[in-house]
C-alpha positions as CSV (number, residue, x, y, z in Angstrom):
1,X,94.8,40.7,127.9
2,X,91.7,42.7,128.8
3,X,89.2,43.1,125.4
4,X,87.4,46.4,125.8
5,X,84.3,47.4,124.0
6,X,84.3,51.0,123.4
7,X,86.1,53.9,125.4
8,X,82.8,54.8,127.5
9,X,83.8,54.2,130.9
10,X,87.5,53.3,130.1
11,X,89.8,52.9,133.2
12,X,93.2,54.9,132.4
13,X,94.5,56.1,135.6
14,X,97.4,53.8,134.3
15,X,100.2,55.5,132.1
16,X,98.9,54.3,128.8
17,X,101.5,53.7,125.8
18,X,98.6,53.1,123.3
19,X,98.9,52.4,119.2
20,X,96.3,52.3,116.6
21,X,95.3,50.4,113.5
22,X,93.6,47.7,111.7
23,X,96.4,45.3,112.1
24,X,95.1,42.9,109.7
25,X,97.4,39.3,109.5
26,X,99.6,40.7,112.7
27,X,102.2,40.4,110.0
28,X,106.0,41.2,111.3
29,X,106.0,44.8,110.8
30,X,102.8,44.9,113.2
31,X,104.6,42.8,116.0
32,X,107.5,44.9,115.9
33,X,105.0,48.0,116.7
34,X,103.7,45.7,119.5
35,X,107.2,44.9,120.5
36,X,107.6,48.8,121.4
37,X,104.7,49.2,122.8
38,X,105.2,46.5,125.4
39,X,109.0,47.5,125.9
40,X,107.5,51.0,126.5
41,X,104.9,50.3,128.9
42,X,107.1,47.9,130.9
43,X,110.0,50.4,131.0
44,X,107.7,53.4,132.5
45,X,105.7,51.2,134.8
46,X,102.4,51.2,132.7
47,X,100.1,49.5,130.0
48,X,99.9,48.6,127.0
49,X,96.8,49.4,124.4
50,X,96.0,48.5,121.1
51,X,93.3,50.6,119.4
52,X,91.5,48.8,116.5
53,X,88.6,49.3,114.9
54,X,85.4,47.3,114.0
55,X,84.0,45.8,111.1
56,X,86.9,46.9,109.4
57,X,86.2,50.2,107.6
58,X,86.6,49.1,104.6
59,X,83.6,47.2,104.9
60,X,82.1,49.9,106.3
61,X,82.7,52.7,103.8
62,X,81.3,50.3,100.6
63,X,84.3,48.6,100.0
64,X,82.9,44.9,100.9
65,X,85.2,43.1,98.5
66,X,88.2,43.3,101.0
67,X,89.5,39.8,102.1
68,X,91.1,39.8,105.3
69,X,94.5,37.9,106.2
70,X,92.4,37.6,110.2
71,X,89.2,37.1,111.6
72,X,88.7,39.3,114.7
73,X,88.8,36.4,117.2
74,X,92.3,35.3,115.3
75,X,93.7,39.2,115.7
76,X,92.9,39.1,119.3
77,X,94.7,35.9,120.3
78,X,98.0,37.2,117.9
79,X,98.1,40.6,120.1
80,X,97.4,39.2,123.4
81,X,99.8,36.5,122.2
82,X,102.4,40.1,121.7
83,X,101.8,40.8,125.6
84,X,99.4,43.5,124.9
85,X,97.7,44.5,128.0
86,X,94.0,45.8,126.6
87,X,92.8,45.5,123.4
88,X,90.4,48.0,122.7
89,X,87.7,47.6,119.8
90,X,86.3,51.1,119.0
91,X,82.6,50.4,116.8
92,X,83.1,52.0,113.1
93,X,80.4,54.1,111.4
94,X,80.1,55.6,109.0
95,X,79.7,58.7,111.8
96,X,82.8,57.8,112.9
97,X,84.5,58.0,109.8
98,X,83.7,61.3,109.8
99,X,85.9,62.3,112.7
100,X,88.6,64.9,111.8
101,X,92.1,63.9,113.6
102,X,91.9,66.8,115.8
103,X,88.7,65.1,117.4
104,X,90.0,61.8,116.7
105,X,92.5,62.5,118.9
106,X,90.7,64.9,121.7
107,X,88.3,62.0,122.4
108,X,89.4,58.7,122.0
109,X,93.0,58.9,122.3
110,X,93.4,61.5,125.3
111,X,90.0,61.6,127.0
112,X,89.2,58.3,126.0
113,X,92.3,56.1,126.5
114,X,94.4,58.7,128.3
115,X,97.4,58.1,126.2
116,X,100.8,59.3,127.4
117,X,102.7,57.7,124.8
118,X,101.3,57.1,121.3
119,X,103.5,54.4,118.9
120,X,102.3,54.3,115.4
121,X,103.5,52.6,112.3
122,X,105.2,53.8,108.8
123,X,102.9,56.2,106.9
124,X,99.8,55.3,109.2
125,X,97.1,58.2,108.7
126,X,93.5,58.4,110.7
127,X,90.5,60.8,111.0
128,X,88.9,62.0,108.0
129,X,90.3,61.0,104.4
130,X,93.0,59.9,106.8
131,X,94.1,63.6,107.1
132,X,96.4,62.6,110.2
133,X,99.6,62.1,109.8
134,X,102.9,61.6,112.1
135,X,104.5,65.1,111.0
136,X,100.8,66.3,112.3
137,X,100.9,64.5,115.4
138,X,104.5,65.5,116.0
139,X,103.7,69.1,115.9
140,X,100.7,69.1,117.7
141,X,101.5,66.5,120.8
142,X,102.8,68.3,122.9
143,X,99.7,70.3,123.4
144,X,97.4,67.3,123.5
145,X,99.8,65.8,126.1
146,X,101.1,62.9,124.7
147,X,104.9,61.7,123.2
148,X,104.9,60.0,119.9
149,X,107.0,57.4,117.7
150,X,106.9,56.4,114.6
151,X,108.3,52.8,113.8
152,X,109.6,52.3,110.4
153,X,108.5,50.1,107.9
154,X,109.7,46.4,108.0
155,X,111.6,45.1,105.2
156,X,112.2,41.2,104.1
157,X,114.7,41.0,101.3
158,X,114.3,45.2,100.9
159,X,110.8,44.5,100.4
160,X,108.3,46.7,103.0
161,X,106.1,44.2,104.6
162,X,102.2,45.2,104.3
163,X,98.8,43.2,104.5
164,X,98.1,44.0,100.8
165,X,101.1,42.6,100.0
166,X,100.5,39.2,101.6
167,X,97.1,39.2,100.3
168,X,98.1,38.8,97.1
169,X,101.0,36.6,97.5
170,X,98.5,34.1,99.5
171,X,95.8,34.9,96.5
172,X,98.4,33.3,93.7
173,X,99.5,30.7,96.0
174,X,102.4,31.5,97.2
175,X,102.7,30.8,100.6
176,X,105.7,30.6,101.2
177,X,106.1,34.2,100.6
178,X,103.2,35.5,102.5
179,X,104.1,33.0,105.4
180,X,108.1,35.1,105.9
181,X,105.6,38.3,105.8
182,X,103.7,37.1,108.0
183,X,106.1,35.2,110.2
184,X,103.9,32.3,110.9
185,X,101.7,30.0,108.4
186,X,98.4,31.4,107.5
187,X,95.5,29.5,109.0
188,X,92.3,29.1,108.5
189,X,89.4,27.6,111.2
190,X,86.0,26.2,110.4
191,X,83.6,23.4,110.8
192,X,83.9,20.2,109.6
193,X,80.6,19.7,107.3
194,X,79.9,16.3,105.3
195,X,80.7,16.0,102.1
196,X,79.9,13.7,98.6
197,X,82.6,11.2,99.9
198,X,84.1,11.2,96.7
199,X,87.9,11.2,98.0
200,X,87.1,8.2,100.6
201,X,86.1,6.2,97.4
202,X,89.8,6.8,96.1
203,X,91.6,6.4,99.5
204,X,91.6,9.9,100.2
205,X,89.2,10.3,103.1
206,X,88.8,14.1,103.4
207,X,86.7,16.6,105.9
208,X,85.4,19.2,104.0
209,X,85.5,22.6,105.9
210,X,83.4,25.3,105.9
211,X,84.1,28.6,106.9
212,X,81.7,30.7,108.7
213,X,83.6,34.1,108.4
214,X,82.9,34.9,104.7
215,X,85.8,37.6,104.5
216,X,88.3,35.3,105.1
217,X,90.9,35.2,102.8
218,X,91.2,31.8,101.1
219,X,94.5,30.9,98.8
220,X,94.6,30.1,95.1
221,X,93.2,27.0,94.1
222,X,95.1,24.0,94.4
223,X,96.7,21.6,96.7
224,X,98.4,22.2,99.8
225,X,100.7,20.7,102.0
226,X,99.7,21.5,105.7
227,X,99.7,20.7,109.1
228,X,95.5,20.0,110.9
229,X,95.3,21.2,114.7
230,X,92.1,19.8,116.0
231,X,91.9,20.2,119.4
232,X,95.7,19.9,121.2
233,X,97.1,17.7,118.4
234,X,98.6,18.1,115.0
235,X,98.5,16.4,112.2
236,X,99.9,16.4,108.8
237,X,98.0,16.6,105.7
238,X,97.3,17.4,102.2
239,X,94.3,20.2,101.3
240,X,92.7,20.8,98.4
241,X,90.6,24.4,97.6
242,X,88.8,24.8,94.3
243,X,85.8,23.4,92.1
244,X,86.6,19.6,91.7
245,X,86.8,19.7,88.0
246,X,87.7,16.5,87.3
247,X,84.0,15.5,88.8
248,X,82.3,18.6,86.7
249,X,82.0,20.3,90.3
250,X,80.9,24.1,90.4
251,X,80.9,25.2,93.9
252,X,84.4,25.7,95.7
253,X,85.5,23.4,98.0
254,X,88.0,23.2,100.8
255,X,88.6,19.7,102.0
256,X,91.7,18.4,103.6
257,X,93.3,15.0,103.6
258,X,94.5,14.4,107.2
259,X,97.6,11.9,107.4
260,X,97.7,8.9,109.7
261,X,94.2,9.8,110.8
262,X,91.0,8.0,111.7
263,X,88.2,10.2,113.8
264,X,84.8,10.8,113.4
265,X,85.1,14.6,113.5
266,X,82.1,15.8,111.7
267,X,80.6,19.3,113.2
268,X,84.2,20.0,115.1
269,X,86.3,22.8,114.4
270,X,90.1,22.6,112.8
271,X,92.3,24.6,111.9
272,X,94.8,24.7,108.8
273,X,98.3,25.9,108.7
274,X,99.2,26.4,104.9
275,X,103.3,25.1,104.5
276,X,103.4,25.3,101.0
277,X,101.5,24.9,97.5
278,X,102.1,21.7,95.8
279,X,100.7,22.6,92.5
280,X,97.3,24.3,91.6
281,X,94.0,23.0,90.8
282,X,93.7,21.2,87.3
283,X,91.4,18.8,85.2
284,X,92.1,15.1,84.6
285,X,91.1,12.5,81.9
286,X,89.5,10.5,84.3
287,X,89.1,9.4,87.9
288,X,91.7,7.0,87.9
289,X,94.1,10.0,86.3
290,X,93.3,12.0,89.5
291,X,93.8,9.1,91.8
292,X,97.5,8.4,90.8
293,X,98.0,12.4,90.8
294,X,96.8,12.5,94.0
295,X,99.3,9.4,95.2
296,X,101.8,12.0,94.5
297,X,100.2,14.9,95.5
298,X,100.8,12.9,98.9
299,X,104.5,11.8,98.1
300,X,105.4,15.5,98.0
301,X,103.4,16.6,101.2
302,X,104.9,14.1,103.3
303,X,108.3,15.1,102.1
304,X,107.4,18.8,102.8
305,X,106.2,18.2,106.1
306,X,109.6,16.7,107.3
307,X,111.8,18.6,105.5
């Protein structure tokens, strides 16, 4: 997949079936827009775009709260992972923001991209107080000189699949609901960073991890069963996220037990795929309290992990 920065100087002598968003997770409505996309360009003998934009707007228009589901490097491997054959990362402003859909549409999606066929999903709106809409595209394509399909939303158990959605199943811990909206296990990558040691002095050896994307969304507190990929192998493993209670901690932590492990991996990078929660964070009596919690802790991820 071909990462473009920008539409100045875009190539699109190429019949260009081309769909637009933030497409934040790459959740299993999005890859069924990507699906179409790439079954539309193959089928008419040309390529497929995704538009995105960049920092998200959100972030952009004062709302810096917003926790995303994917960092940008994360959303580029999931689409070019969906066959797409240019992603193209347009620069938001707040100028940009001001773009009516009329212009939004004049100069980035015809004389920008060229677009022939436009694919767009359930209730998605662009241009100015996100004014466009599909019934306004519909009536005005055929004189900007494009086709365009609307994909509808995807339901799990009658329930329309949307980032928001997962966000907040993933903020109260439940993965395993924001892992079926997804259609993968959320991840997180960072650096492994040194620690107090604390969980090696209970035999429960952890790298702590730090993130360096400070928008990524990180689950409820508590512990996890997941799987570690650091480099081409996986391991299995317990993680913990919150403030260390028990040891009157007050910064949050995210440290991971790795199973059946034994490297010197400070300063490398891992990433986590969350399976499932195994309880949330609490306080205990004592250390000793915590270390036989934590001896089940591990009883129950291990019989997660091969379930």
């Amino acid at each position: 997949m071909n990462v473009v920065e920008g539409i100045s100087g875009f190539d699109h002598k190429d019949l260009m079936v081309v769909t637009s968003g933030t497409f934040d997770g790459v959740h299993f409505g999005h890859r069924k827009i990507l699906r179409r996309v790439v079954e539309l360009a193959q089928s008419h003998g040309g390529k497929s775009a995704v538009l995105t934009f960049w920092p998200h707007p959100r972030f952009v228009l004062g709302k810096n709260n917003l926790q995303l589901l994917t960092t940008l490097e994360e959303k580029i491997e999931l689409i070019s992972d969906a066959g797409i054959d240019y992603f193209i990362k347009i620069p938001f402003t707040k100028e940009f923001s001001q773009y009516s859909s009329s212009r939004f549409i004049k100069e980035v999606l015809v004389d920008g991209i060229g677009t022939n066929k436009l694919v767009i999903g359930y209730d998605h709106r662009f241009g100015k107080n996100r004014e466009g809409s599909f019934e306004y595209l519909v009536k005005h394509a055929e004189s900007f000189g494009f086709t365009v399909e609307e994909i509808p939303a995807q339901d799990i158990d009658n329930i329309a699949v949307s980032s928001s959605k997962i966000r907040n199943a993933l903020l109260e811990g439940q993965i395993d609901i924001g892992n079926e909206y997804l259609g993968r296990s959320y991840s997180i990558t960072g650096q492994v960073v040194a620690g107090e040691k604390v969980g090696r002095s209970m035999g429960f050896p952890t790298a702590n991890i730090e993130i360096k994307e400070e928008y990524k969304l990180i689950p409820a507190d508590g512990i996890y069963a997941v799987q570690v990929i650091y480099g081409k192998q996986t391991f299995g493993g317990m993680l913990y996220i919150g403030p260390r209670p028990t040891l009157n901690g007050t910064n949050r932590s995210i440290e991971v037990n790795i199973f059946e492990f034994d490297q010197d991996i400070y300063h490398q990078t891992i990433t986590i795929q969350f399976i499932a929660q195994i309880r949330q964070d609490a306080r205990f009596d004592s250390i000793d309290a915590l270390k036989d919690q934590l001896i089940l802790d591990k009883e129950n991820a291990l019989r997660i992990l091969t379930d």
